[in-house]
N, C-alpha and C positions, 0 to 999 in steps of 0.2 A: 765428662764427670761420671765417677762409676757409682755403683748404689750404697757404700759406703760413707761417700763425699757425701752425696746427698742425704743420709739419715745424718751426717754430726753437726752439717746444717741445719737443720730440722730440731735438732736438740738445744741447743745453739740459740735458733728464734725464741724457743719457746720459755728456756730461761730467761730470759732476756726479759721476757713478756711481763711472767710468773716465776719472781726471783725467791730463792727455797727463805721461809719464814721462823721455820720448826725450833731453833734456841733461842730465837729471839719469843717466843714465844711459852718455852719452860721458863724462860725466868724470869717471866711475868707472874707464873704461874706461882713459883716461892715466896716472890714478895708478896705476894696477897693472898698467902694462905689463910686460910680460915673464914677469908672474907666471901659473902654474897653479890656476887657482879652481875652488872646488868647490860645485858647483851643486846641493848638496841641496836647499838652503834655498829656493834660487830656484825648483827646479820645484815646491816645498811653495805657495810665492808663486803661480807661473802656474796651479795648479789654482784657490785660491780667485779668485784675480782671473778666469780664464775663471767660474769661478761667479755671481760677484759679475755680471760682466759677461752674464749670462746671466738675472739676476734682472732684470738691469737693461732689458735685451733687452724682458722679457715686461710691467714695468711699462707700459714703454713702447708696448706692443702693445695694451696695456689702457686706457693713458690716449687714446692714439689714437683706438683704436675704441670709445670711451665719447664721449670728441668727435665724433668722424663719424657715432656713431647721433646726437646730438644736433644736428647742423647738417643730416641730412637730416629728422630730427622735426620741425624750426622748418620748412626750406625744402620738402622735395618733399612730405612726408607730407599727404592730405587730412584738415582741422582742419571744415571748414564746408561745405556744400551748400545754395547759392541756387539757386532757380528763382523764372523772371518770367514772370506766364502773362498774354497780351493775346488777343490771337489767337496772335500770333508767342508759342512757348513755347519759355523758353531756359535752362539751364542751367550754374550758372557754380559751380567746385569751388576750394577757397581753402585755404591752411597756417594756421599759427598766426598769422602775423603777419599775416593777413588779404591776404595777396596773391595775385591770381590764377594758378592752375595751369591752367587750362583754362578755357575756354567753346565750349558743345555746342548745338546749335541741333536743334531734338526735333521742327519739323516746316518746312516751305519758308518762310512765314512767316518764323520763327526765323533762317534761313541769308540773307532777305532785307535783316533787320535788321543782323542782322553786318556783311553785306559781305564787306570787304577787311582789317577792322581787327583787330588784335592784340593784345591783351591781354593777353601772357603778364607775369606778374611787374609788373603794374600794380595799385593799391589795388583793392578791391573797392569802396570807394565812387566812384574816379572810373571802372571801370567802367562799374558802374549809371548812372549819370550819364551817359557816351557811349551806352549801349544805351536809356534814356529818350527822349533827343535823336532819335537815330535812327528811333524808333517814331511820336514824332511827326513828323516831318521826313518818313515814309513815310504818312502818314494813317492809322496802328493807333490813335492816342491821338488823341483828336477831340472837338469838342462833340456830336458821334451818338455816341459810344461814348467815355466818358472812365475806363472802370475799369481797374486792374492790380489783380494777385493776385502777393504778395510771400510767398517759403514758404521757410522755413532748418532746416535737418536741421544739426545739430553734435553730437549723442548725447546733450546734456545739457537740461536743463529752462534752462537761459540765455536770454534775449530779448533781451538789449543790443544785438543786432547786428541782429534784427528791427526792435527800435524806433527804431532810429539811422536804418535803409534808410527804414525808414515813415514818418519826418520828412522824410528828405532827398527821396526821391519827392511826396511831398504837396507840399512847396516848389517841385516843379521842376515839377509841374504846376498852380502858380496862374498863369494866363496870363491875355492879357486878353481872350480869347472864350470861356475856358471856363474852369473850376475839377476837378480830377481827384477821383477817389475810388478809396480804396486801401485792398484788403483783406490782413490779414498773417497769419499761421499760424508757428506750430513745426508742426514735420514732424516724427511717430515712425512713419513706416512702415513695416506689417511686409510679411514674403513676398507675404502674399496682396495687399495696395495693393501694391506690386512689378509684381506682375502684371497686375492690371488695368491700371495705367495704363500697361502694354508694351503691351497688347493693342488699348486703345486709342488708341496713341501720346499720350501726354498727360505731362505731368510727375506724379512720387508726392504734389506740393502741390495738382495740378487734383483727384486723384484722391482725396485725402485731403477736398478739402472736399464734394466731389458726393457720399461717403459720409456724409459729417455732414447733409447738407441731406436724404437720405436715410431717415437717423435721425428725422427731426424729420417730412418729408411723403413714407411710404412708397409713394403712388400713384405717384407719376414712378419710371422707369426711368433704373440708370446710362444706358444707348444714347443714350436721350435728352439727359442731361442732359451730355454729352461732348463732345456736335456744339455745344453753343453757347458762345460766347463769354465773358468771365470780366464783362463790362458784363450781358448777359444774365442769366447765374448771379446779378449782384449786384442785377438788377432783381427777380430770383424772391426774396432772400431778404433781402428789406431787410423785411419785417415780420417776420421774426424773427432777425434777425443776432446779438440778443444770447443769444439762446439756442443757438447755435453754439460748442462749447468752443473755447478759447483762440484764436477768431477774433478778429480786431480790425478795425473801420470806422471810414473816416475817409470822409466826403464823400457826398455822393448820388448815385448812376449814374443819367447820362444817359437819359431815354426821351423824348427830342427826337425822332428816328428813327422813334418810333414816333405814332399820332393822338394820345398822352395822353391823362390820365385825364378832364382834360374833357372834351374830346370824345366820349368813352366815356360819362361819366355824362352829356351831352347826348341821345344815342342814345338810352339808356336810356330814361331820361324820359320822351321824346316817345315812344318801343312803348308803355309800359306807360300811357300820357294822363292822366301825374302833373306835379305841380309842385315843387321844393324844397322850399316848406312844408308840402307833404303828406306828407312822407317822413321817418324815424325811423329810427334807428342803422343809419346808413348806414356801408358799409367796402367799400374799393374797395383790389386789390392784383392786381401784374402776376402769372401763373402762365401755367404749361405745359398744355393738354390736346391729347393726340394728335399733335403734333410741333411744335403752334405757341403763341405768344407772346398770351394771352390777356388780358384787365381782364375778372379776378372782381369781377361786384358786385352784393354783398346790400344790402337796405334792407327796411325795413318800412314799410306804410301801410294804416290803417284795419284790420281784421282781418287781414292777409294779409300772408307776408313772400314777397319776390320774389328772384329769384336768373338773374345773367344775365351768360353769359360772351360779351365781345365780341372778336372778332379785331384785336388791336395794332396791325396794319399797313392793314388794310383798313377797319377798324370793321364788318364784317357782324357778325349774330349767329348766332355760333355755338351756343349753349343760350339758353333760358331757361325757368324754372320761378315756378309761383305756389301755395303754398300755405296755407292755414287755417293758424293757432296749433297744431291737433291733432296735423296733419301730411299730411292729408289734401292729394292732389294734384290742384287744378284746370286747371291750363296744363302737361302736361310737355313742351309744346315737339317738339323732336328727340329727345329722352329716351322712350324705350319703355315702361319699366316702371312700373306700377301702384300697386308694393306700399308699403306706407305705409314711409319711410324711419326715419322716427322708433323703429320696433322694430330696426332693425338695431346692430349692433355696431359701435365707431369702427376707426378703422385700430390705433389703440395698443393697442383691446382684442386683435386680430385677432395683431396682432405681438406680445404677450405670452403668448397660448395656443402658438402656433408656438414658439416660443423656449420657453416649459415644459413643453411635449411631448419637444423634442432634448434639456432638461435642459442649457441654456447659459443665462448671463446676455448682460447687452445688451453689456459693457463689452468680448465675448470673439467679437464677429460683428463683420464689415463688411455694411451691406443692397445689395443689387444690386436688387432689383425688389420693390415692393409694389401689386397692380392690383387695381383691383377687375372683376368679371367674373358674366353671366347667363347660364349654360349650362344650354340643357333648364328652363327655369323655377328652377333654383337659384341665388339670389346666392351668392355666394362672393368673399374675398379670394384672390388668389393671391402668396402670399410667397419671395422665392427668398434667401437671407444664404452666406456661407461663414464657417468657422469651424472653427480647429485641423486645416486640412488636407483638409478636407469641404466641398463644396456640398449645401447643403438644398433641396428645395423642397417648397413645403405651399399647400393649400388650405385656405382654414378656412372653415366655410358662417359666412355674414355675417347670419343670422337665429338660429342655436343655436350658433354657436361650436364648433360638434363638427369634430375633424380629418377632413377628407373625402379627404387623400390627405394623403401625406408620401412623400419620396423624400429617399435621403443617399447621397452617391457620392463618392468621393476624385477631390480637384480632381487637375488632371493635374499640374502644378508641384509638388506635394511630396507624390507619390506614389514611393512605395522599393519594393524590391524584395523583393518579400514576398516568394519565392522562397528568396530567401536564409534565409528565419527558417523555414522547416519543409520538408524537401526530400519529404516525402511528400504529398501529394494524400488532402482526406479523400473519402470515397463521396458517392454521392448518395444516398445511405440517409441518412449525415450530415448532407447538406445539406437534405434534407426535414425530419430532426427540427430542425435550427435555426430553419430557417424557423417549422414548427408553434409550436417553443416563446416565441417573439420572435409571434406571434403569441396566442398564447394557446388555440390549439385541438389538439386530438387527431387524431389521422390517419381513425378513424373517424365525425369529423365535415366531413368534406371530399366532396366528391362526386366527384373525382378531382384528381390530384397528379403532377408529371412533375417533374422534375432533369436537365437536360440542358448539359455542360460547355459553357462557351463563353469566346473570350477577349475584351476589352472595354478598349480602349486600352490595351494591354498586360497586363492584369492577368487571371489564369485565375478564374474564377468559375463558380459553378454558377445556372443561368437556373430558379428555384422558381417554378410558378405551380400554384394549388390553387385552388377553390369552395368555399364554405363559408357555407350560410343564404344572404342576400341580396347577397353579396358577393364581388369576385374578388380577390385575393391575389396579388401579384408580386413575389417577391423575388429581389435577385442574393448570393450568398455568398460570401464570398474561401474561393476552392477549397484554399487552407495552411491558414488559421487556422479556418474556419469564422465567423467576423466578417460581421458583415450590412454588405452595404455599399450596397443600397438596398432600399428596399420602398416598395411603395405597395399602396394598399386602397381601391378603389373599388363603386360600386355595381353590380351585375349585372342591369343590364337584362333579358336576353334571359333570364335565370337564372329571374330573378321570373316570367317569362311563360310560359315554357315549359319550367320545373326538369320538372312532370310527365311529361315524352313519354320522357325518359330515364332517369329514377331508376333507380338498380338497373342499368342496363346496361353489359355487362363493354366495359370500355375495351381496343383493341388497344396493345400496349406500343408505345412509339416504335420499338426494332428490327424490331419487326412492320411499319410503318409504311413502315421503307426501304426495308426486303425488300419489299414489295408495289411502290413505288416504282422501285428498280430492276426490274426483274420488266417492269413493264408499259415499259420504256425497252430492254430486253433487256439489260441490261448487268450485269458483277459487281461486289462491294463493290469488289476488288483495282484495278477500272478506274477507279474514281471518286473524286474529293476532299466529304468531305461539308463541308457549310459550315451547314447547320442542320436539326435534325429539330422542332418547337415544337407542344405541344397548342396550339390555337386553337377558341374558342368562338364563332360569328358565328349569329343568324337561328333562334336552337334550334338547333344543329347544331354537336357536336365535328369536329374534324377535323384531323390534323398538315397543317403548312406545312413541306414537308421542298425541301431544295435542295441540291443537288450540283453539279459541274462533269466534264465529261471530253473531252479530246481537242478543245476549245478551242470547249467547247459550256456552257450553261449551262441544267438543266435545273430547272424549278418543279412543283412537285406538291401539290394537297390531297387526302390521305388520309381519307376518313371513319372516324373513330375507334372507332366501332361495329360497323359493318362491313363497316370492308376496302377500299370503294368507291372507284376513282379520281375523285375529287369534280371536279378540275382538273387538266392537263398542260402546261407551255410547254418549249419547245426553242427556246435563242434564241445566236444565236452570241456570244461570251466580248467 
C-alpha cells in the first residue's frame, strides 16, 4: 500500500466518524429566523462529537501507523543476506518480497564486479544473474577456477531461496568451455564468525565454511585457509564435502590450473620405481601444507605404504615418506622425526582432550588453528578454538595426551566492562590464592610467587606466576571478580637443573626490586612512570625485569632476586 492509499483511507475513516452537517444545518438556520435559540443541547452535542471526533482522530492514527510499520516491514526492512564469494566477495541484503536494498562489495575484486550498476529495488534473482555475468565477463568464473560459494543468512532454518539461487547459478554456469560448481550454505553466524571474517575481510559465509572445514581437518589454519579462493577451498574439501553441515555441492572444481592428479600420480611412480599394477589402495586428494596447494598421495605396495605430497603448480616433491605395516620409518624424506607415528594420538583425539579440559562441547566452539609441532624433542598438537566470549589455546603432547599448556583469555570483541560489576580491586594476596586454588597447590609448595597489577587490552588483571616441583605456573586474574582469565603450565627447564643452587633462598620482594632500580638510575618513585616490575627465571638465576619511564627516557633493569644485584641496565630514549 502506497502513501496515497493510505491518506483516502484515512479520509475515508474519518467521514465515516464525522459525517459533513453544513446544509443541514443552514436550513435550520431559515426556518428559524428571527427566533432566540437555546443552545443547551447543542453544546451537550459539540462535546460528544468533538469526542467522537477525537476517538476518530486516534483510530485513525492507529490504522495509519499499523500501515506504515507494515509497508516499511515488506519494503525497507532487511528479510534475507546473500553473500557471493569468488574471489570477488559481495554482499547483497533483500525485504520480504525479495528485492534488493543494497549491494556491498567486501573486497576490490567485489567493487570490480559491480562496476557502475544499480541494483536498488531489483529481484534478487535477476541480480545474481547480472553479478554472475559480470564475474565471468571479468575472468573470476573460468575453466581454471570454476567455483562460487552461495551463503543466505534470513534467521530461519528456510532454504527455498538458497536452493532456488543454487539452481539458477549452476544453469548459468553450464557453458560450453566449462561447467561450474556451486557450493551453498545457510548462514547462523554468531559474534565470534562476525569477527573473524571482519578481521579477515571475508564475508560471515567464507568464514562460516573455513570453520567447518576446520572442524573436520584441525591441521590447517583459519590465516591460511582465507587467502584462497572459494575454487581452491572446494578443491581441499571435495573428499569430504558431505561431511560439511548443511553444505551443499553441485559440480567439480576446476584443477585444470594446476599439473593434476595425473601428473602427480605420474611423478610419484617414477620416485618411488613402481608401476600401477604394483600399487594397492591408492588415494590421491588436493590439500594445503605450509601455504601451498599440494596432491596427497598414499598407496601401498609390497610390505610398505608410501606417502607423498607433491606441489600442485610445480609438481616438485615436497615430502615423501616410506614405511613397514609396523610403522616403522624407512624414507622420511624432508621429514625429521624418527619417532614411530603410529603411537601418536589423531587430531580428533587431540581436539577432544582440549575441548574436555575447557569443559565445552564441539557444537559451542568455532576452530581457528589445529598444528601439529616438535619442540625440544616433544610432539605435540597445538589447538587454538573461541568460545562463549574466550580464546583458548592448548598444547596437547601428541604421544600421552597430557595438557602440556592451556591458555584462556577474553576475546576482545565481547569483552564488558568488568569494572562496572565490582568497583573495588581484589589484593594480590587474592589473586595468588586463585591462582594456587585453580591450580591445585598450596602456597608452601611453590618455590616463590609474585602478583603484580597489570592492565591487558583494557582489562586490570593481576600477572600470577609461581614454581612448583617441575613446573612454572602463569596466571592472569581479572583484578574485580578474581576469575582466571588465563593460565598456562609449562615445564621448568632450568628449574629441573638447577631447583638446588636456590632452594631455600629468601626472594627480594618486587618493591625491593624498584627501589634498588631507581637507586642505581638516581631517581625517585614520584619521578617515574612504572610500566612493570615481573619475577623472571632464566639460566638458574631469579631476577625482576623492572621498567619504568621518566622525562622521555625509558629505563630497563634486571634485578637479581636474591641478592639485590643490578644483573642489567638500559637507558634508551622514549
Amino acid at each position: 500500500m502506497n502513501e496515497k492509499d493510505i491518506n483516502k483511507r484515512i479520509r475515508k475513516a474519518f467521514d465515516s466518524v464525522v459525517p459533513d452537517s453544513f446544509d443541514s444545518i443552514l436550513s435550520d438556520c431559515k426556518n428559524q429566523k428571527g427566533l432566540i435559540l437555546t443552545m443547551t443541547e447543542t453544546k451537550k452535542k459539540n462535546k460528544w462529537a468533538r469526542y467522537f471526533a477525537g476517538m476518530a482522530a486516534c483510530l485513525v492514527l492507529a490504522v495509519g501507523c499499523f500501515f506504515g510499520y507494515r509497508v516499511y516491514d515488506m519494503n525497507y526492512a532487511v528479510a534475507s543476506t546473500v553473500s557471493l564469494d569468488v574471489n570477488p566477495s559481495i554482499q547483497i541484503t533483500v525485504n520480504k518480497k525479495e528485492h534488493v536494498l543494497d549491494v556491498t562489495p567486501l573486497n576490490e575484486d567485489g567493487k570490480t564486479v559491480i562496476g557502475e550498476m544499480d541494483f536498488s529495488g531489483s529481484s534478487i534473482d535477476i541480480t545474481v544473474n547480472a553479478l554472475i555475468g559480470s564475474m565471468l565477463r571479468c575472468g573470476y568464473i573460468s575453466e581454471l577456477a570454476n567455483s562460487i560459494l552461495i551463503s543466505v543468512d534470513n534467521g530461519t532454518s528456510d532454504s527455498s531461496l538458497q536452493d532456488r539461487l543454487t539452481a539458477e547459478v549452476s544453469a548459468l554456469l553450464q557453458t560450453d568451455s566449462f561447467t561450474g560448481a556451486v557450493l551453498s550454505q545457510t548462514v547462523t553466524g554468531d559474534s565470534a564468525l562476525r569477527q573473524i571474517a571482519e578481521e579477515y575481510g571475508i564475508t560471515v559465509g567464507k568464514a562460516q565454511l573455513i570453520s567447518k572445514i576446520l572442524m573436520l581437518d584441525g591441521m590447517k589454519t583459519f590465516e591460511e585457509l582465507a587467502s584462497l579462493s572459494i575454487n581452491e577451498l572446494n578443491l581441499i574439501v571435495k573428499s569430504y564435502t558431505d561431511a560439511l553441515d548443511n553444505v551443499s555441492s553441485v559440480g567439480q572444481a576446476s584443477d585444470k590450473a594446476y599439473i593434476g592428479e595425473d601428473k602427480a600420480k605420474e611423478i610419484v611412480l617414477t620416485h618411488a620405481s613402481l608401476t600401477q599394477d604394483q600399487i594397492s589402495r591408492y588415494k590421491a586428494e588436493m590439500d594445503m601444507e605450509n601455504g601451498i596447494l599440494v596432491y596427497e598421495i598414499e598407496f601401498c605396495s609390497g610390505d610398505y605404504e608410501y606417502e607423498y605430497g607433491i606441489d600442485a603448480l610445480t609438481g616438485n616433491i615436497i615430502k615423501r615418506e616410506k614405511e613397514l605395516d609396523d610403522g616403522t620409518h624407512i624414507n622420511n624424506g624432508d621429514h625429521q622425526g624418527q619417532q614411530d607415528e603410529t603411537t601418536l594420538i589423531s587430531v580428533e583425539q587431540a581436539k577432544e582432550l582440549a575441548l574436555s579440559h575447557a569443559g565445552i562441547s564441539t557444537s559451542d566452539i568455532i576452530f581457528v588453528k589445529i598444528d601439529f609441532d616438535d619442540e625440544d624433542g616433544i610432539k605435540h598438537y597445538e589447538i587454538e578454538f573461541v568460545s562463549g566470549g574466550y580464546e583458548y589455546d592448548y598444547d596437547i603432547n601428541a604421544l600421552t595426551g597430557a595438557v602440556i599448556k592451556c591458555e584462556k583469555e577474553l576475546d576482545d570483541d565481547d569483552r564488558t566492562d568488568k569494572e562496572q560489576q565490582d568497583s573495588r580491586l581484589i589484593s594480590a594476596e587474592e589473586a595468588k590464592s586463585a591462582a594456587l586454588t585453580h591450580a591445585g597447590i598450596s602456597a608452601s609448595e611453590t618455590l616463590f610467587i609474585t602478583a603484580e597489577l597489570d592492565i591487558d587490552n583494557g582489562l586490570k588483571c593481576y600477572e600470577v606466576e609461581f614454581v612448583s616441583g617441575d613446573y612454572e605456573y602463569d596466571y592472569d586474574i581479572d583484578a574485580y571478580t578474581g576469575a582466571v582469565i588465563k593460565h598456562e603450565k609449562k615445564l621448568d627447564d632450568d628449574h629441573q637443573t638447577n631447583a638446588g643452587q636456590q632452594t631455600g633462598t629468601v626472594v627480594i620482594s618486587a618493591a625491593k626490586a624498584k627501589e634498588l632500580a631507581l637507586s642505581h638510575a638516581g631517581l625517585k618513585a614520584s619521578q617515574v612512570v612504572f610500566e612493570k616490575a615481573k619475577l623472571d627465571y632464566e639460566d638458574g638465576v631469579k631476577y625482576y625485569d623492572v621498567e619504568f619511564s621518566c622525562n622521555g627516557y625509558e629505563y630497563e633493569y634486571e634485578i637479581d632476586a636474591c641478592t639485590g644485584a643490578v644483573l642489567n641496565a638500559e637507558k634508551d630514549l622514549d
